[in-house]
C-alpha distance (Angstrom), angle and dihedral (degrees) to the residues before:
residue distance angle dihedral
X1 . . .
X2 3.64 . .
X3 3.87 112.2 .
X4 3.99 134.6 -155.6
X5 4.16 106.1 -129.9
X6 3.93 102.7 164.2
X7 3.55 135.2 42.4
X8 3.83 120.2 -170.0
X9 3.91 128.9 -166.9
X10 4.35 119.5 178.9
X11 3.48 96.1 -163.9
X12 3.80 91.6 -173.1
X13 4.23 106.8 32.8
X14 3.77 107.4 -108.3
X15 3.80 93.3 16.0
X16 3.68 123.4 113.8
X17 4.36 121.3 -64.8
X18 3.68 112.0 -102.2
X19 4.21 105.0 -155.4
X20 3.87 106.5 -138.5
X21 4.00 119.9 -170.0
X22 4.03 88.1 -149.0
X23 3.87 131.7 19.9
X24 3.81 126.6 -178.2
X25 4.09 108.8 -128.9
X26 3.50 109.8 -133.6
X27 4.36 120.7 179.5
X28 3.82 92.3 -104.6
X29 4.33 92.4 40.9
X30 3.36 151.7 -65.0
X31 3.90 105.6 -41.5
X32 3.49 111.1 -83.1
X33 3.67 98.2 5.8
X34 4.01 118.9 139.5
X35 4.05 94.7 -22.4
X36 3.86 93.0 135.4
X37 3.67 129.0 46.8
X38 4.06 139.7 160.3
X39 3.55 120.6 -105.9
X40 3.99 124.8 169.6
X41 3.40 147.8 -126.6
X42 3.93 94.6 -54.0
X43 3.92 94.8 40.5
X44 3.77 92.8 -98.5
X45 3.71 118.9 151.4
X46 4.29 107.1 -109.4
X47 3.84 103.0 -155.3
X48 4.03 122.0 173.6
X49 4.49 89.7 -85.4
X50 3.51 80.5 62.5
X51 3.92 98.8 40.8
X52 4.26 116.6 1.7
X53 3.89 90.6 -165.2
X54 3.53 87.5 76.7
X55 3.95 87.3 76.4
X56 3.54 81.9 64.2
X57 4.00 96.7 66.0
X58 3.95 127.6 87.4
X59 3.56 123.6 -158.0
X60 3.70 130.9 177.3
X61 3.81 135.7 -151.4
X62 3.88 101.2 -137.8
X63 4.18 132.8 164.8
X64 3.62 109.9 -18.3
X65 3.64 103.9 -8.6
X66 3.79 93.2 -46.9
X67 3.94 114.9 163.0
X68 3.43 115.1 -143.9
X69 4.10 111.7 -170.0
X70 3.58 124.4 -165.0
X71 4.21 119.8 -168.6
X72 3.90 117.9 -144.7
X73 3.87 86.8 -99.7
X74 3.55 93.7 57.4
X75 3.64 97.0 -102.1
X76 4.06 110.7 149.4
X77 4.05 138.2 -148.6
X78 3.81 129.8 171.8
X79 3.62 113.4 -155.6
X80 4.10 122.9 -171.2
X81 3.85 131.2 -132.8
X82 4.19 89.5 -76.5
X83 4.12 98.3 -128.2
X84 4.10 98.9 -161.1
X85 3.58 128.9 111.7
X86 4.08 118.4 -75.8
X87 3.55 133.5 -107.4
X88 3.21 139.6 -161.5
X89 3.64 133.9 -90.1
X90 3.93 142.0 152.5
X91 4.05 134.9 -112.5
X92 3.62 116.2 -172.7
X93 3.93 84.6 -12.0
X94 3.39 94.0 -55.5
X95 3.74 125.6 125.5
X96 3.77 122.3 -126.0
X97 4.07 132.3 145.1
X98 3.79 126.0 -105.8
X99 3.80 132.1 -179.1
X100 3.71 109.6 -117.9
X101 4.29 120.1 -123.1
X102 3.66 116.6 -122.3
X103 4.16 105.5 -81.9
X104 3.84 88.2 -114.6
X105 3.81 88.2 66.8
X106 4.39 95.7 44.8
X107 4.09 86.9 42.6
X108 4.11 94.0 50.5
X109 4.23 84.4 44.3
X110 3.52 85.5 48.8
X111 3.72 105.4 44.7
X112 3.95 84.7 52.8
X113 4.34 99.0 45.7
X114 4.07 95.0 42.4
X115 3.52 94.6 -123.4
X116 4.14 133.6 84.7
X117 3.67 106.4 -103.9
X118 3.86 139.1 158.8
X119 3.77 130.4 -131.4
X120 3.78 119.1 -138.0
X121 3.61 142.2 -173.3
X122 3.75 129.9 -143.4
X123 3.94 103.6 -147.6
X124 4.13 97.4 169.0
X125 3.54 134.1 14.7
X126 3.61 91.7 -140.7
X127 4.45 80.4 79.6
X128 3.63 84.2 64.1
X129 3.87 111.2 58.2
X130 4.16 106.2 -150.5
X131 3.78 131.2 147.0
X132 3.57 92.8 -117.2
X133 4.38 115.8 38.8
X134 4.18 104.8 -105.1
X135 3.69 138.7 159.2
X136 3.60 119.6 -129.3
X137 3.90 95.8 -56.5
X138 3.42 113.6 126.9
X139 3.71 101.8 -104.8
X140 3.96 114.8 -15.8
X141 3.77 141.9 9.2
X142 4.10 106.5 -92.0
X143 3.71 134.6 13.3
X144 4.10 114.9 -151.0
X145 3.93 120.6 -170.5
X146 3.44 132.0 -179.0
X147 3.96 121.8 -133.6
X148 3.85 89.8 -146.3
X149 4.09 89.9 63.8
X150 4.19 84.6 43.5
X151 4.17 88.1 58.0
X152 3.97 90.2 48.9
X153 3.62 87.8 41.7
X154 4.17 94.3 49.3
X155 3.84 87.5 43.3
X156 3.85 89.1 55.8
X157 3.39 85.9 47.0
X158 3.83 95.6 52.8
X159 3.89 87.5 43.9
X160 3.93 93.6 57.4
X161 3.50 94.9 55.1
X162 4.32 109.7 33.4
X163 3.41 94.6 158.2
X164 3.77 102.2 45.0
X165 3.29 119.8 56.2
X166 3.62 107.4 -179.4
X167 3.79 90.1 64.5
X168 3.92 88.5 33.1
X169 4.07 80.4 59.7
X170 3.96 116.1 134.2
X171 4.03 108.9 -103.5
X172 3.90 113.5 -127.8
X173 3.76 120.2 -123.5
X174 3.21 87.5 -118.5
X175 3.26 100.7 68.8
X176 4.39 92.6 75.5
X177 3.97 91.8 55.9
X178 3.86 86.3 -125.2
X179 4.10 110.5 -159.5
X180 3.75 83.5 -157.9
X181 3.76 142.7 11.2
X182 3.97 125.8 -152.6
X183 3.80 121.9 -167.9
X184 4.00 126.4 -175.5
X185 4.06 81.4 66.8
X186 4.07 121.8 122.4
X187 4.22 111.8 -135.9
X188 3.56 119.7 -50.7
X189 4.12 91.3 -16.9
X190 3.79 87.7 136.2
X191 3.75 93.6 67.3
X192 3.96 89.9 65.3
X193 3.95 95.7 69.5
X194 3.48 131.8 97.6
X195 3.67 94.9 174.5
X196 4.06 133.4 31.2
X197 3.88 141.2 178.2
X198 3.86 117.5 -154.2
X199 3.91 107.2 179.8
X200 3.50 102.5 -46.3
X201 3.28 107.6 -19.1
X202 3.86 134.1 93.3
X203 3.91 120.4 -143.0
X204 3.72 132.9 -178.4
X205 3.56 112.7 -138.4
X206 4.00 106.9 -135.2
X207 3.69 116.1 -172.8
X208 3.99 132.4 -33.6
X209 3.88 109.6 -88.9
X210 3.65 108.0 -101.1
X211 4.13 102.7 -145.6
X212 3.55 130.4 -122.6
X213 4.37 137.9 -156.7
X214 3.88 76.1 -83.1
X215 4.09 91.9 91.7
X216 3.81 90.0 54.4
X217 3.68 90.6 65.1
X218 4.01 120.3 87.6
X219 3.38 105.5 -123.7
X220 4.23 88.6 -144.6
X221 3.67 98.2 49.9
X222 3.51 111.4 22.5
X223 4.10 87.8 -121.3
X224 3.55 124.4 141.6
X225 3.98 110.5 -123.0
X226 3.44 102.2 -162.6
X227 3.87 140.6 -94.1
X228 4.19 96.8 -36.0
X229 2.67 136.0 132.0
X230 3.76 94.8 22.4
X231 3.17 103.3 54.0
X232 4.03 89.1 47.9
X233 3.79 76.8 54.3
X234 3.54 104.0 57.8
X235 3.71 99.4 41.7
X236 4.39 89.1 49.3
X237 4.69 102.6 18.1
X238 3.08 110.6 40.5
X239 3.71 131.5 144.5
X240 3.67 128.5 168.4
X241 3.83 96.7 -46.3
X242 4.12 88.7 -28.0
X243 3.72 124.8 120.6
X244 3.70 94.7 -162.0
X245 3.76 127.3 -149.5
X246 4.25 123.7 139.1
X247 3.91 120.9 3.9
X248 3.69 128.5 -115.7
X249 3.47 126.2 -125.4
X250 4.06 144.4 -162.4
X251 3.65 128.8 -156.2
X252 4.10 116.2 -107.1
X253 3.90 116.2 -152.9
X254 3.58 124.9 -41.6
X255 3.75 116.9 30.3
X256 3.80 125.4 -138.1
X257 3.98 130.1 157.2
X258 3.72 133.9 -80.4
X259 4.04 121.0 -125.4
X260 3.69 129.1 -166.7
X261 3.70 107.6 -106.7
X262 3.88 90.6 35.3
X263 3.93 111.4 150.2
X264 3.73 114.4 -124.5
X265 3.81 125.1 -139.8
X266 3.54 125.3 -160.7
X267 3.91 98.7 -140.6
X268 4.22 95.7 177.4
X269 3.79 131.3 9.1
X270 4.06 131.8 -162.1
X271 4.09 136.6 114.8
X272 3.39 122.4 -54.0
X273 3.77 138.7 -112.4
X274 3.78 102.1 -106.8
X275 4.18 112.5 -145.1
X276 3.77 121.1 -121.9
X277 4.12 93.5 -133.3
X278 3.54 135.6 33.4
X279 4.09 118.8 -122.1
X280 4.05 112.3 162.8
């Protein structure tokens, strides 16, 4: 029986993973995931293609929606729910409304990236008008992978490049800013199901996740390491314009939580929508 071994929260988009042991679903998310994010001086979202240093930022969802940031040197802020009117910015272009962070918090993030950015806060999904309810992910509330599809993938990897082995190198799992990870799968299973239960909870699986210049980026340093694993991506996954790797999913009906060590049932299986655009 498949089992859930990882869960992932980015409490700030582009910032660091936080591993949780539990996380409450709710229709937008899991609770606390991706509801702040940087944008800059014209309101447009700053993610790590823009800026890789951002990998290099923790934040953590504390007591009533507290922020608590933490800078590379060890340097530490705590930033509240912000409570003023919203504004507008853009994501991928398109417009939504945030809440703004007090200025202390965008001038400390600032100080620390080089550049004059703002910190903002997500606090309902109805600011950000999309077919199906989501934080500030890209496209949709959670992204599973499976480790078994990540071997096949390294080993294509590996195969594309025999004779050099530092872009033959083995991709961490890391690098796909999984939500969740489920092991006791065979390679690339999870991207013939329409419909999933993980504990309690019922999701609809909604496309594969078509990757982005995201996965070139160490997730340690910030460094780009070269074309893999997209190009191993498009020459083996491809779909349409998608470089395939994890599946997204969306909540169905009542909500619940989400537990390491979860078994996962595959409730409905078929092909998958394939997206128009990659964004990792």
């Amino acid at each position: 029986m498949p089992v859930l071994t990882d869960l992932r929260i980015y409490p700030v988009k582009s910032f660091a993973p936080v591993p949780v042991s539990r996380a409450t679903v709710e229709p937008w998310g899991l609770e606390h995931d991706r509801r702040w994010m940087l944008v800059d001086t014209a309101g447009r979202m700053v993610s790590q293609r823009e800026d890789p240093q951002l990998g290099q930022m923790t934040a953590a969802a504390t007591g009533h929606g507290t922020l608590l940031l933490t800078a590379p040197g060890g340097g530490t802020l705590a930033v509240d729910p912000p409570q003023g009117p919203p504004e507008p910015v853009t994501m991928f272009g398109n417009p939504m409304e945030v809440v703004p962070a007090d200025p202390g918090a965008s001038r400390w993030i600032s100080g620390l990236l080089g550049a004059e950015l703002r910190l903002v806060y997500l606090d309902d999904s109805a600011r950000r008008p999309t077919e199906t309810p989501v934080s500030l992910a890209d496209q949709y509330p959670l992204l599973l992978t499976n480790p078994a599809s990540l071997v096949a993938l390294n080993e294509l990897i590996a195969a594309d490049h025999p004779d050099d082995p530092v872009k033959g190198a083995a991709v961490p799992m890391g690098r796909f800013r999984p939500n969740s990870v489920v092991e006791g799968l065979e390679p690339w299973e999870e991207t013939g199901w329409l419909r999933v239960r993980i504990g309690e909870v019922e999701f609809r699986v909604t496309q594969q996740c078509s990757r982005c210049v995201m996965t070139t980026l160490d997730p340690d340093t910030g460094e780009r390491r070269g074309p893999e694993p997209l190009l191993a991506l498009g020459r083996h996954r491809k779909f349409g314009r998608t470089l395939g790797f994890g599946i997204h999913m969306a909540p169905v009906g009542g909500l619940g939580a989400l537990r390491v060590g979860d078994q996962v049932t595959v409730l409905e299986r078929g092909p998958l929508p394939v997206p128009d655009s990659g964004r990792g």
